[in-house]
C-alpha positions as CSV (number, residue, x, y, z in Angstrom):
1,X,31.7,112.0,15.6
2,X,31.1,113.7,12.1
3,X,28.3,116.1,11.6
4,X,26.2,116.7,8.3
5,X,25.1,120.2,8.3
6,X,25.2,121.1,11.6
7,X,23.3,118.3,13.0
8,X,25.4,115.4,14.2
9,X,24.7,111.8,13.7
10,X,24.0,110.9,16.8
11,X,24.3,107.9,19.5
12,X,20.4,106.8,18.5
13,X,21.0,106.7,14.9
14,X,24.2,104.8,15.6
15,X,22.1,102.5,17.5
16,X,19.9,102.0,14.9
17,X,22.6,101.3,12.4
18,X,24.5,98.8,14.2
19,X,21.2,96.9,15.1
20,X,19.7,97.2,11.4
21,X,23.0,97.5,9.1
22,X,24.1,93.7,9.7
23,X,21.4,91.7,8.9
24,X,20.2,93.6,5.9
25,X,23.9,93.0,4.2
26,X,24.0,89.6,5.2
27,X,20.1,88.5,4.2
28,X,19.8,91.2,0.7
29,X,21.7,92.4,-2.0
30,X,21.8,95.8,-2.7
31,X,21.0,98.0,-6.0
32,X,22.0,101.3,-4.8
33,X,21.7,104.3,-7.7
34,X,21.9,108.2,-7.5
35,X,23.2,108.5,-4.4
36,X,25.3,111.7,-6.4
37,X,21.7,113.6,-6.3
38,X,21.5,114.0,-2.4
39,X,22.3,117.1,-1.2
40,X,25.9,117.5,0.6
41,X,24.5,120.1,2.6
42,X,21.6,122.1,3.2
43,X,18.3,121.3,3.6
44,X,16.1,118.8,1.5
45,X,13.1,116.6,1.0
46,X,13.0,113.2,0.0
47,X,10.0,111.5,-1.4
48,X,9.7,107.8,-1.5
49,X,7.6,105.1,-2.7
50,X,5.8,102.8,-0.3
51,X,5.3,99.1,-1.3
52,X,6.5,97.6,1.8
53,X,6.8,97.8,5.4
54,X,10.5,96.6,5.2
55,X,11.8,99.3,2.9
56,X,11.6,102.4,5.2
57,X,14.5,100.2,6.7
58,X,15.9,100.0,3.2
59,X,15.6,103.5,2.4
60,X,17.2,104.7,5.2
61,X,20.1,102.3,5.2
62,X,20.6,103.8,1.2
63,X,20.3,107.4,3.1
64,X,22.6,106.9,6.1
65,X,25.3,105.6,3.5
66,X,25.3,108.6,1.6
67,X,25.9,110.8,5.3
68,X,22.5,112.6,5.3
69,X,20.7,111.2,8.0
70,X,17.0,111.3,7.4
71,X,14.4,112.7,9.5
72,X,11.0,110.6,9.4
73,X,7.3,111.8,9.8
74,X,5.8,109.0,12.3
75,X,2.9,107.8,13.6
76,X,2.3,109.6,17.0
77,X,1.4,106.8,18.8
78,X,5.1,104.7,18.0
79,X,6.7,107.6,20.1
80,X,4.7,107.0,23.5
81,X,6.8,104.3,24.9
82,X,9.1,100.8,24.4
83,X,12.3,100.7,22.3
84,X,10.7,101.8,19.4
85,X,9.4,104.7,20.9
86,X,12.8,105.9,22.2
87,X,14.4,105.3,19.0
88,X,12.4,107.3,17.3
89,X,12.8,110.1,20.1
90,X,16.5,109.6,20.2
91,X,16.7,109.5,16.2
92,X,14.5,112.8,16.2
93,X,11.7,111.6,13.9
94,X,9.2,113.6,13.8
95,X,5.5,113.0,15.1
96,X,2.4,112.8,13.2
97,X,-0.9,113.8,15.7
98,X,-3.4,112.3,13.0
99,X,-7.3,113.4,12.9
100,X,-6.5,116.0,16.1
101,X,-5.5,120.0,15.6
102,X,-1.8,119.0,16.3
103,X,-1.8,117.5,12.9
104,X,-0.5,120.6,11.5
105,X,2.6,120.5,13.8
106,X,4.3,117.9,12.0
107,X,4.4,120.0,8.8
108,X,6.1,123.0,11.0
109,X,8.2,120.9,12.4
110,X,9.2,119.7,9.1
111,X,10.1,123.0,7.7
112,X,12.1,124.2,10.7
113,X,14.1,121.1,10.3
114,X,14.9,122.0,6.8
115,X,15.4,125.8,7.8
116,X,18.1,124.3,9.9
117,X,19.9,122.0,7.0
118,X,18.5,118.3,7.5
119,X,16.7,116.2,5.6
120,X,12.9,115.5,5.8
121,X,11.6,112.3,4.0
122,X,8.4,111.8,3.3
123,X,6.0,108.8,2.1
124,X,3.9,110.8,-0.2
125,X,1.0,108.4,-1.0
126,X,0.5,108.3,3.0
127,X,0.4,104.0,3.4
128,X,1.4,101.0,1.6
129,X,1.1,101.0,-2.3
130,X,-2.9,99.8,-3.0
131,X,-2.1,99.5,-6.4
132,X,-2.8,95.8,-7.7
133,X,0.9,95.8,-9.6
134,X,2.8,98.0,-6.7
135,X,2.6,101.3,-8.8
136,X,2.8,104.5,-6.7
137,X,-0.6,105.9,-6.2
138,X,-1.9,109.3,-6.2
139,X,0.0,111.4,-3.4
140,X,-0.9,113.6,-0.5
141,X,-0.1,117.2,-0.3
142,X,1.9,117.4,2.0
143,X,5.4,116.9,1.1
144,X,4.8,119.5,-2.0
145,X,3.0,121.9,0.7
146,X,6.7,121.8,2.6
147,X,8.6,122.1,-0.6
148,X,6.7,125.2,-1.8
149,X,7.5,126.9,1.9
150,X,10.8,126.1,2.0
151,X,11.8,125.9,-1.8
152,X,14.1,123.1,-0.6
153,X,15.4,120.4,-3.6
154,X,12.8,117.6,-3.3
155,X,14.9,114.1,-4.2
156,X,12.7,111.4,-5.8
157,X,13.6,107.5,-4.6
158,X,11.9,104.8,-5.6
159,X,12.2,101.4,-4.1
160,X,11.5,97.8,-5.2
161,X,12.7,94.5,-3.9
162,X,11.7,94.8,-0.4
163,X,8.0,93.9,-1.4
164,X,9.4,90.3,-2.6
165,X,10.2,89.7,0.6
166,X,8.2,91.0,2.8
167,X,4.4,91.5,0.8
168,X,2.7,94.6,1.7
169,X,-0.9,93.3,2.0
170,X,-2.6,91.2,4.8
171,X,-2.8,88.1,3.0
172,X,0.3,87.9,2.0
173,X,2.6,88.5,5.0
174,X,5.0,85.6,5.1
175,X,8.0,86.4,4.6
176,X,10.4,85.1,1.9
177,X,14.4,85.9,2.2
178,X,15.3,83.3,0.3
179,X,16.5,82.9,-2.2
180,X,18.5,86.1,-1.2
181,X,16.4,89.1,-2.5
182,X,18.3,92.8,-3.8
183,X,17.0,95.6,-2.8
184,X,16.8,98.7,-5.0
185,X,16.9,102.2,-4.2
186,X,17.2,104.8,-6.4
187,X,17.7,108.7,-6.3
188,X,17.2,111.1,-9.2
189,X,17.7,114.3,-9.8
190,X,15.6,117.0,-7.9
191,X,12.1,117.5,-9.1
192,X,11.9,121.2,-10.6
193,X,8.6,122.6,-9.1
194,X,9.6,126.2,-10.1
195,X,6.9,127.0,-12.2
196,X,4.8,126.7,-8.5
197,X,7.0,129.3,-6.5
198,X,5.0,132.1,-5.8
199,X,1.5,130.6,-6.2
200,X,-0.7,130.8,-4.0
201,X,-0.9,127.1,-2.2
202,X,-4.4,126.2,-3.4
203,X,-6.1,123.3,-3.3
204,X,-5.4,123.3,-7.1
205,X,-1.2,124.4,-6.8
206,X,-0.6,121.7,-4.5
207,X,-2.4,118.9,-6.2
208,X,-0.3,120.0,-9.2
209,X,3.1,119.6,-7.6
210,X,2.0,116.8,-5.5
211,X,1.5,115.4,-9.1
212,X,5.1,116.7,-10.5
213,X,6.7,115.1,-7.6
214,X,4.9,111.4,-7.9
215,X,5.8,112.0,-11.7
216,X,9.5,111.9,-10.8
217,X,8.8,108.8,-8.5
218,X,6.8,106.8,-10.9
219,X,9.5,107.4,-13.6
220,X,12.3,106.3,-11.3
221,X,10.1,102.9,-10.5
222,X,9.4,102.5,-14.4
223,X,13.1,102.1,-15.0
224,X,13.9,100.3,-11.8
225,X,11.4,97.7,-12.7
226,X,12.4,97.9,-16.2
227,X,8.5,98.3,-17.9
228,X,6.4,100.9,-18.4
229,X,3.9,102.7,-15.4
230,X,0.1,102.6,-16.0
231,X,-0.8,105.5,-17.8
232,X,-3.5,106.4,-14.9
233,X,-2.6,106.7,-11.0
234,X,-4.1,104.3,-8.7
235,X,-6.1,106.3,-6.8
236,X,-7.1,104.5,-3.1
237,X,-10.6,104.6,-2.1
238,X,-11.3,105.9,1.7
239,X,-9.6,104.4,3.8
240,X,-12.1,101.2,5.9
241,X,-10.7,99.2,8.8
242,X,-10.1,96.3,6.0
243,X,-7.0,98.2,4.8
244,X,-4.3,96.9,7.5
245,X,-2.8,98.6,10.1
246,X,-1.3,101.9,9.3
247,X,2.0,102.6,7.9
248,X,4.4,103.6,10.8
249,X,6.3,106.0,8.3
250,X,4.3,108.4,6.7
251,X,3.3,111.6,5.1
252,X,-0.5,112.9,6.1
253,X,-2.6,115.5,4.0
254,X,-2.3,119.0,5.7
255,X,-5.7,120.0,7.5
């Protein structure tokens, strides 16, 4: 069994693969770039784009590819039982208490695992994509908050394809494999956030990196897609029970 930086694979994550690898060659193509940008060792953040609730299982098949296993924030509640719950356990994703004071946990957790050399991806706009055309919206805090501890690289992906077949939005949910979708994920380079080491984390700092970082996203999905982003970031309004359930892969603002 190879390792990557310490931390070894693991018979969960193989699980995973051998249960989720198959049918996503057979029923997609793939349009895999950058995978030269992820770290070979050491610690790292990802951040990802969100536009539907099949590509965290295209993301990560991009990521176990490459031999850096990535380490999810999740909903608490996926971890309390079933197969799921045991996956993500076994895989050693890493829970997300939302709305209680364990919120902050995740966050710690999160930067010990990149003290210790793994990766830690996060889904900075916090849900599904609410953005009429699938642009990234504004982002949450927290995956620049981690970066700015840990000065860790922070890898920008962006993802399209999964949302043709499986639509992010309520009324849209049937799914449509055929004719046989590709699936594009892309890497880039890390995003430089430099110029905020040493600030103090305000309100203000982070909102700035958070920005830098969806910056780097947005661009990758601009030439994924092959047109131009909006000039303006969607910016969600609060969140009302009408939005859908929540996204079981996700980054939440800090408290």
């Amino acid at each position: 069994m190879f390792r990557v930086s310490g931390r070894r694979i693991g018979f969960w994550y193989r699980v995973a693969a051998v249960l989720c690898k198959p049918p996503l060659v057979v029923l997609f193509k793939r349009d895999w770039h950058g995978m030269e940008h992820i770290p070979a060792d050491g610690g790292f953040i990802t951040a990802i784009n969100h536009n539907s609730y099949l590509d965290p299982l295209s993301y990560a098949h991009f990521q176990y590819n490459t031999g850096r296993v990535p380490r999810f924030l999740a909903k608490a509640a996926l971890f309390r039982g079933g197969f799921v719950g045991t996956m993500l356990r076994g895989t050693g994703q890493i829970p997300v208490y939302r709305e209680s004071t364990d919120a902050a946990n995740a966050f710690r957790s999160a930067v010990d695992a990149i003290n210790k050399g793994e990766c830690v991806a996060f889904y900075p706009e916090g849900t599904l994509t609410r953005d009429p055309d699938m642009w990234p919206m504004r982002g949450k805090t927290g995956a620049a908050r981690v970066a700015l501890l840990t000065k860790a690289p922070v890898i920008p992906v962006a993802q399209w394809g999964a949302n043709e077949a499986v639509p992010p939005y309520a009324k849209e949910k049937r799914v449509r494999l055929f004719p046989r979708k590709t699936l594009r994920v892309h890497a880039g380079p890390p995003v430089d956030l430099s110029e905020f080491y040493g600030q103090e984390p305000t309100a203000e700092v982070l909102r700035a990196a958070t920005d830098t970082i969806m910056d780097a996203i947005t661009e990758l999905l601009s030439e994924v897609r092959g047109e131009p982003a909006p000039a303006q970031r969607y910016d969600r309004p609060t969140r009302s029970s009408t939005d859908g359930p929540p996204l079981p892969l996700a980054d939440e603002e800090s408290k």
